[in-house]
N, C-alpha and C positions, 0 to 999 in steps of 0.2 A: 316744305310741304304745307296744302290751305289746312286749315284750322278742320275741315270735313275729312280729310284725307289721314290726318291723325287719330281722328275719333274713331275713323273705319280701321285702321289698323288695331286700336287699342282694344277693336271691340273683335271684329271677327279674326286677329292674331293672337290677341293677347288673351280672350276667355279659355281656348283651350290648352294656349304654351301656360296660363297659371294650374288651370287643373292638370293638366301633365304632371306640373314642377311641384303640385300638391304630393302628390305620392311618391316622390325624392325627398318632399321638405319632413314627410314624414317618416319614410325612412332614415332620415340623416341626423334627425333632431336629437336621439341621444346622442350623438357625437358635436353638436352643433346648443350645447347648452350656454348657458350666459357662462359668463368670465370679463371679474372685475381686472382682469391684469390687462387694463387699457394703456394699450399704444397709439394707436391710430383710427382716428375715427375721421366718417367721411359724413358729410351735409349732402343730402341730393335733395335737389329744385330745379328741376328742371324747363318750366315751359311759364315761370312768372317771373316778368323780370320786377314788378314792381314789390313782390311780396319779398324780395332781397332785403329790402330798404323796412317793411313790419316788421322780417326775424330777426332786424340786427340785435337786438339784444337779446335772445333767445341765443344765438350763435356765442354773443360775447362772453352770455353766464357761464356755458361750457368752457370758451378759452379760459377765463378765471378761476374757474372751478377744479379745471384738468392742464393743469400749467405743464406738464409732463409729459404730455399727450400731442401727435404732430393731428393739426385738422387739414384734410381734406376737403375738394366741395366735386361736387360733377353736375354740371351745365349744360344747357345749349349753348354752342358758341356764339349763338348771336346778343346773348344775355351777359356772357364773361366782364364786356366793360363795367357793368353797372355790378357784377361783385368784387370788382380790382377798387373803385369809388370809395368801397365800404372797407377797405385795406386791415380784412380780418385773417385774408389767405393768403399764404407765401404761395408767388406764382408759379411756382415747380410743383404746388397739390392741386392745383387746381384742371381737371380733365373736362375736356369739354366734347358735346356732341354734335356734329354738323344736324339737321333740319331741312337742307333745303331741297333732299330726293331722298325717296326712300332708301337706294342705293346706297348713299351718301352713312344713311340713318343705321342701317343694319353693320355698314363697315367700320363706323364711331364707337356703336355700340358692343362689337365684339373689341377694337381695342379698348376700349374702358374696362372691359372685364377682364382683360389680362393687365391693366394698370393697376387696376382697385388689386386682385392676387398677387402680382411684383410688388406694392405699397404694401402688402401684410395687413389690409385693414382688417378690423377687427370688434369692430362696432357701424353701426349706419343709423343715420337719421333719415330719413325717408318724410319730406315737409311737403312732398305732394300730398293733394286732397285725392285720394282714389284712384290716382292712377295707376294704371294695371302695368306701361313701363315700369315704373319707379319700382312697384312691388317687385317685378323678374329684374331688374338691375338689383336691388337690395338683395335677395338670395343668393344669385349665380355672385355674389361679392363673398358667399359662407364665410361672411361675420358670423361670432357666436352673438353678440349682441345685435338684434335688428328691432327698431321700434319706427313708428309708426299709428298713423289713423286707423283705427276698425273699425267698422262697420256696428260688430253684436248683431244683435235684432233687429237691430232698423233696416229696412229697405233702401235698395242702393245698389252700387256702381260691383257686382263679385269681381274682387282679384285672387282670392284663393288665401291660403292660411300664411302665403310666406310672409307678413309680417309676423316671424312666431312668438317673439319674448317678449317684448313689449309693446303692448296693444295700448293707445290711447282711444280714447272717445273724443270725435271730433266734436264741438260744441257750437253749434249754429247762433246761439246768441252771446256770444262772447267776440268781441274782438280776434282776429285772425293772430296776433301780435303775443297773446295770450294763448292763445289754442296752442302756437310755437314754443310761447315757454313752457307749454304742458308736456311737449313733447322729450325736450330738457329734463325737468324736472324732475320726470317718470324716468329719465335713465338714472338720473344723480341718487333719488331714492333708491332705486332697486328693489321696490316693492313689490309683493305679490298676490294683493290685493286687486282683485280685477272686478269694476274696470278700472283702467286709469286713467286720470290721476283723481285720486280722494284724497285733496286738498285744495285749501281755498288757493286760490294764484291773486296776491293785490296787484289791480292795478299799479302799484309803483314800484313795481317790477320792470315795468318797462318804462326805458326814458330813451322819448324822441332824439334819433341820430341826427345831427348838423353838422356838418364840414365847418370850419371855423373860415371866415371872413376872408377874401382870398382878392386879389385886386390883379394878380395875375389873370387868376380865370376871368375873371370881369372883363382885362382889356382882350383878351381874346377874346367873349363873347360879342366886345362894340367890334373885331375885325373881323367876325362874322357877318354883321351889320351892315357894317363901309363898306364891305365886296359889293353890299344892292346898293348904299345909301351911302353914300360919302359923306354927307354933311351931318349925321350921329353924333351927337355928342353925349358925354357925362353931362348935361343940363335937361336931358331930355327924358320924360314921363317912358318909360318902355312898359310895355305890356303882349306878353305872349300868348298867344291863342293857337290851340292845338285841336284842329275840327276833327281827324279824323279817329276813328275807332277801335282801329286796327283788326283785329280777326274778327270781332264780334260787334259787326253793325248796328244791332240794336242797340249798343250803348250809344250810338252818335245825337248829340241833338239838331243834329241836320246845319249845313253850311249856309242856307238861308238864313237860317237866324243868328250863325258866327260871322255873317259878312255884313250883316245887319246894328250887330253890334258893335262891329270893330267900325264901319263907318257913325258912326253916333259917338263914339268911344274918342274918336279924330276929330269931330266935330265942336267936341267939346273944349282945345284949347290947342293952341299952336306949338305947343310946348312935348306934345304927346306924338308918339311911334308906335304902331303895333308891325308884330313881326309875327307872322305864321308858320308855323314850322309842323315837320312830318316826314313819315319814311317818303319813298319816291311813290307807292301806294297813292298817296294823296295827293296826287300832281295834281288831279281834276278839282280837287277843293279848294288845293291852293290859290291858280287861276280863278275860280271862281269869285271868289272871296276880294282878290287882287279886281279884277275887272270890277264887281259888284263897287265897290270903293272908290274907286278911281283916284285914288291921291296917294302922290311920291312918298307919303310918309309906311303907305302899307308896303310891309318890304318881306316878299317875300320868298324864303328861304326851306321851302319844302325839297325834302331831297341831300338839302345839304350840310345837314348836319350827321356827320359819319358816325358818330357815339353816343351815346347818354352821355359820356363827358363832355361832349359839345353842347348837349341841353341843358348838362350843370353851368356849363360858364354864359353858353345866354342869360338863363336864371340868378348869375352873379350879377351880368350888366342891366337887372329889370329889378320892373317895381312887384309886377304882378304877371303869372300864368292864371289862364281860363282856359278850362280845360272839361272835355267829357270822362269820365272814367277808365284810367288807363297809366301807365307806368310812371310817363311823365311828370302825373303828378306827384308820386311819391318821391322822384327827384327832385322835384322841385322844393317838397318840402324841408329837403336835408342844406337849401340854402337860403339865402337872405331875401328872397322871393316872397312874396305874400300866392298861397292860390286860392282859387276857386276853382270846385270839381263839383262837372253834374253829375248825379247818380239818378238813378230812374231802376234798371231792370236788376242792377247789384245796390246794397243795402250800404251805407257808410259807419253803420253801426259794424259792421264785421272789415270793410279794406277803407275807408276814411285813411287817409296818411296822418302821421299824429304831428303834433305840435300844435303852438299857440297859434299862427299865422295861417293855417287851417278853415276854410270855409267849404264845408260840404251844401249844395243845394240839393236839396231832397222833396220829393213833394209826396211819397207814402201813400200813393194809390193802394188799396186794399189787393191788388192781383199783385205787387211789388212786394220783395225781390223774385223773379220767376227763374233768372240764370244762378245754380246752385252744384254744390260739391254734388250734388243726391244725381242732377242729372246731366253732367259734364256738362256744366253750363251750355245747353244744346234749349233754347226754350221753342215752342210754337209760336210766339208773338211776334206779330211783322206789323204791330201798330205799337208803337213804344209811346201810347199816351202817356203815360209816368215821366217822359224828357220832354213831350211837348204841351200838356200845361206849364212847363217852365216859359216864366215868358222872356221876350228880348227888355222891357221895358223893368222887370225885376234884376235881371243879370247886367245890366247899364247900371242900374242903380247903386247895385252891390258895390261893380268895380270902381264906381266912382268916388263912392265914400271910402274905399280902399286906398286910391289915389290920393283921397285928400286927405289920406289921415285921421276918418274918422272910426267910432268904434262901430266892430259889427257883431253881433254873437256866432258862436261857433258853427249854426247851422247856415250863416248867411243873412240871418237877421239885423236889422240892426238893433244896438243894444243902448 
């Protein structure tokens, strides 16, 4: 389903199937109180594949924490590869929901709810930001434990009360990564102090996830390559560029200026390949970018990378991803990949991918960030000035001292 076609479901389906299930949830809640006699608990994230790769450690405190405990997850199943990556869930918990007709959406979603009932779960995470799915998946699941985002006082997205026991406060200036371990934390406590959590969270709490060094994925990612480019070698500079945006075009910084760079980017030494990649979505930028170029080194592979696993082992066989804001990056970060990610209408202060090899360019226009939890990232702006004062002449630059090994500060600066 497009990104519009979700939000109209979530909105004219989902406001009144919550208040309906308000006066069940309230009904049912003295029989549906907390109980620490945790068995099974289920993770739901449903519609980000890159926020997989932020909650990893938020996911892992729990497996450590509840070693006794079988974890669950429920997905989109186009999202499944990029949490099998993060190999926190045995694949027989992991329930997944087709996307791609409503048809499809409503038939996934009633077997899920008789999966989550035959699994006996018993708690839920709910790491959606407001979603009014996530909230009716999380109840019709009657855990006695259900925690989750609330709203309180603030204005915002109503799903109704079914997050009943454990209500966090989502935290807009706090890393997303954080906000997850909040989520955690507040089960592991058991407090009833609301709201929650009323503790500090240190950042090192969380430590950025990396797949260890893998030479396997690498040669697969250079037999990614050879299929366009035969003459590929390990001696050559690779650098990926991923133009498109996927659901939310405002985040794009436009393919004129990714075709722009990657020809300057080639220009610069004989020794260098950029490889463009993307769903089948992006055929038209692909081409573009390929044509705009004009040289055998730009090789390009939109379309045919079937997995995030195939984006991991590209990102094995590279030096560097540039990239607009979007999943990619966060894979990329979990490998031996150096990125660059623009942000413009999302803030990197809250989805930045973590690690050292990390360049966020941000340029913090005063109307930035406008795409937010508060308004299903749905914004009015069809002029993303925030992406295009970035220039092609700064982001050349960046990549280049990247290439050569030089330093650059965290925001893209150099340092």
């Amino acid at each position: 389903m497009r990104l519009s076609t979700i939000r109209a479901v979530d909105f004219w389906v989902g406001v009144p199937l919550c208040l309906l299930l308000d006066f069940f949830a309230l009904l049912l809640s003295p029989f549906l109180s907390k109980s620490r006699n945790i068995k099974n608990v289920l993770f739901l994230e449903l519609s980000e594949a890159g926020s997989l790769v932020i909650g990893h450690s938020a996911i892992s405190r729990l497996k450590a924490s509840m070693p006794g405990s079988k974890l669950y997850f429920l997905i989109f199943e186009r999202h499944a590869s990029g949490l099998r990556l993060l190999d926190l869930i045995e694949e027989e918990n992991i329930i997944t929901i087709r996307d791609s007709s409503l048809g499809a959406f409503i038939w996934d979603v009633a077997g899920a709810v008789w999966k989550m009932r035959e699994a006996g779960i018993d708690s839920v995470i709910d790491m959606e930001l407001f979603s009014r799915a996530s909230s009716v998946l999380s109840f019709l699941s009657f855990a006695r434990n259900r925690v989750g985002f609330y709203a309180y006082t603030n204005e915002g997205l109503y799903r109704g009360l079914l997050i009943h026991n454990y209500k966090v406060a989502y935290n807009p200036y706090k890393h997303m990564a954080l906000n997850f371990m909040a989520l955690v934390e507040t089960f592991l406590a058991n407090e009833d102090d609301s709201p929650n959590l009323k503790r500090r969270l240190p950042e090192t709490l969380v430590t950025p996830f990396k797949l260890p060094p893998s030479p396997e994925r690498a040669e697969n990612g250079m037999a990614l390559i050879r299929g366009q480019y035969p003459d590929a070698t390990n001696d050559h500079k690779i650098i990926i560029i991923n133009p498109h945006a996927g659901e939310l075009p405002i985040r794009a910084w436009g393919r004129a200026k990714f075709a722009e760079t990657a020809k300057r980017i080639l220009d610069g030494g004989s020794d260098r390949l950029v490889v463009i990649i993307g769903l089948p979505d992006a055929a038209k930028d692909g081409l573009f970018i390929e044509h705009h170029v004009d040289d055998p080194r730009c090789v390009n592979l939109v379309g045919q990378t079937k997995s995030l696993g195939d984006v991991v082992d590209l990102c094995f066989a590279s030096k560097l991803l540039l990239t607009n804001d979007s999943g990619p990056a966060q894979y990329a970060s979990v490998t031996t990949a150096k990125v660059v990610v623009l942000f413009g209408p999302e803030t990197p202060s809250l989805y930045s991918p973590l690690g050292g090899g990390v360049h966020a360019v941000y340029s913090g226009l005063s109307c930035s960030p406008c795409v937010t939890a508060a308004n299903h990232r749905n914004t009015v702006c069809r002029d993303n000035k925030c992406l295009q004062v970035i220039t092609v002449d700064e982001v050349v630059g960046l990549c280049i001292r990247i290439l050569n090994g030089k330093g650059v500060g965290a925001r893209g600066r150099a340092s």
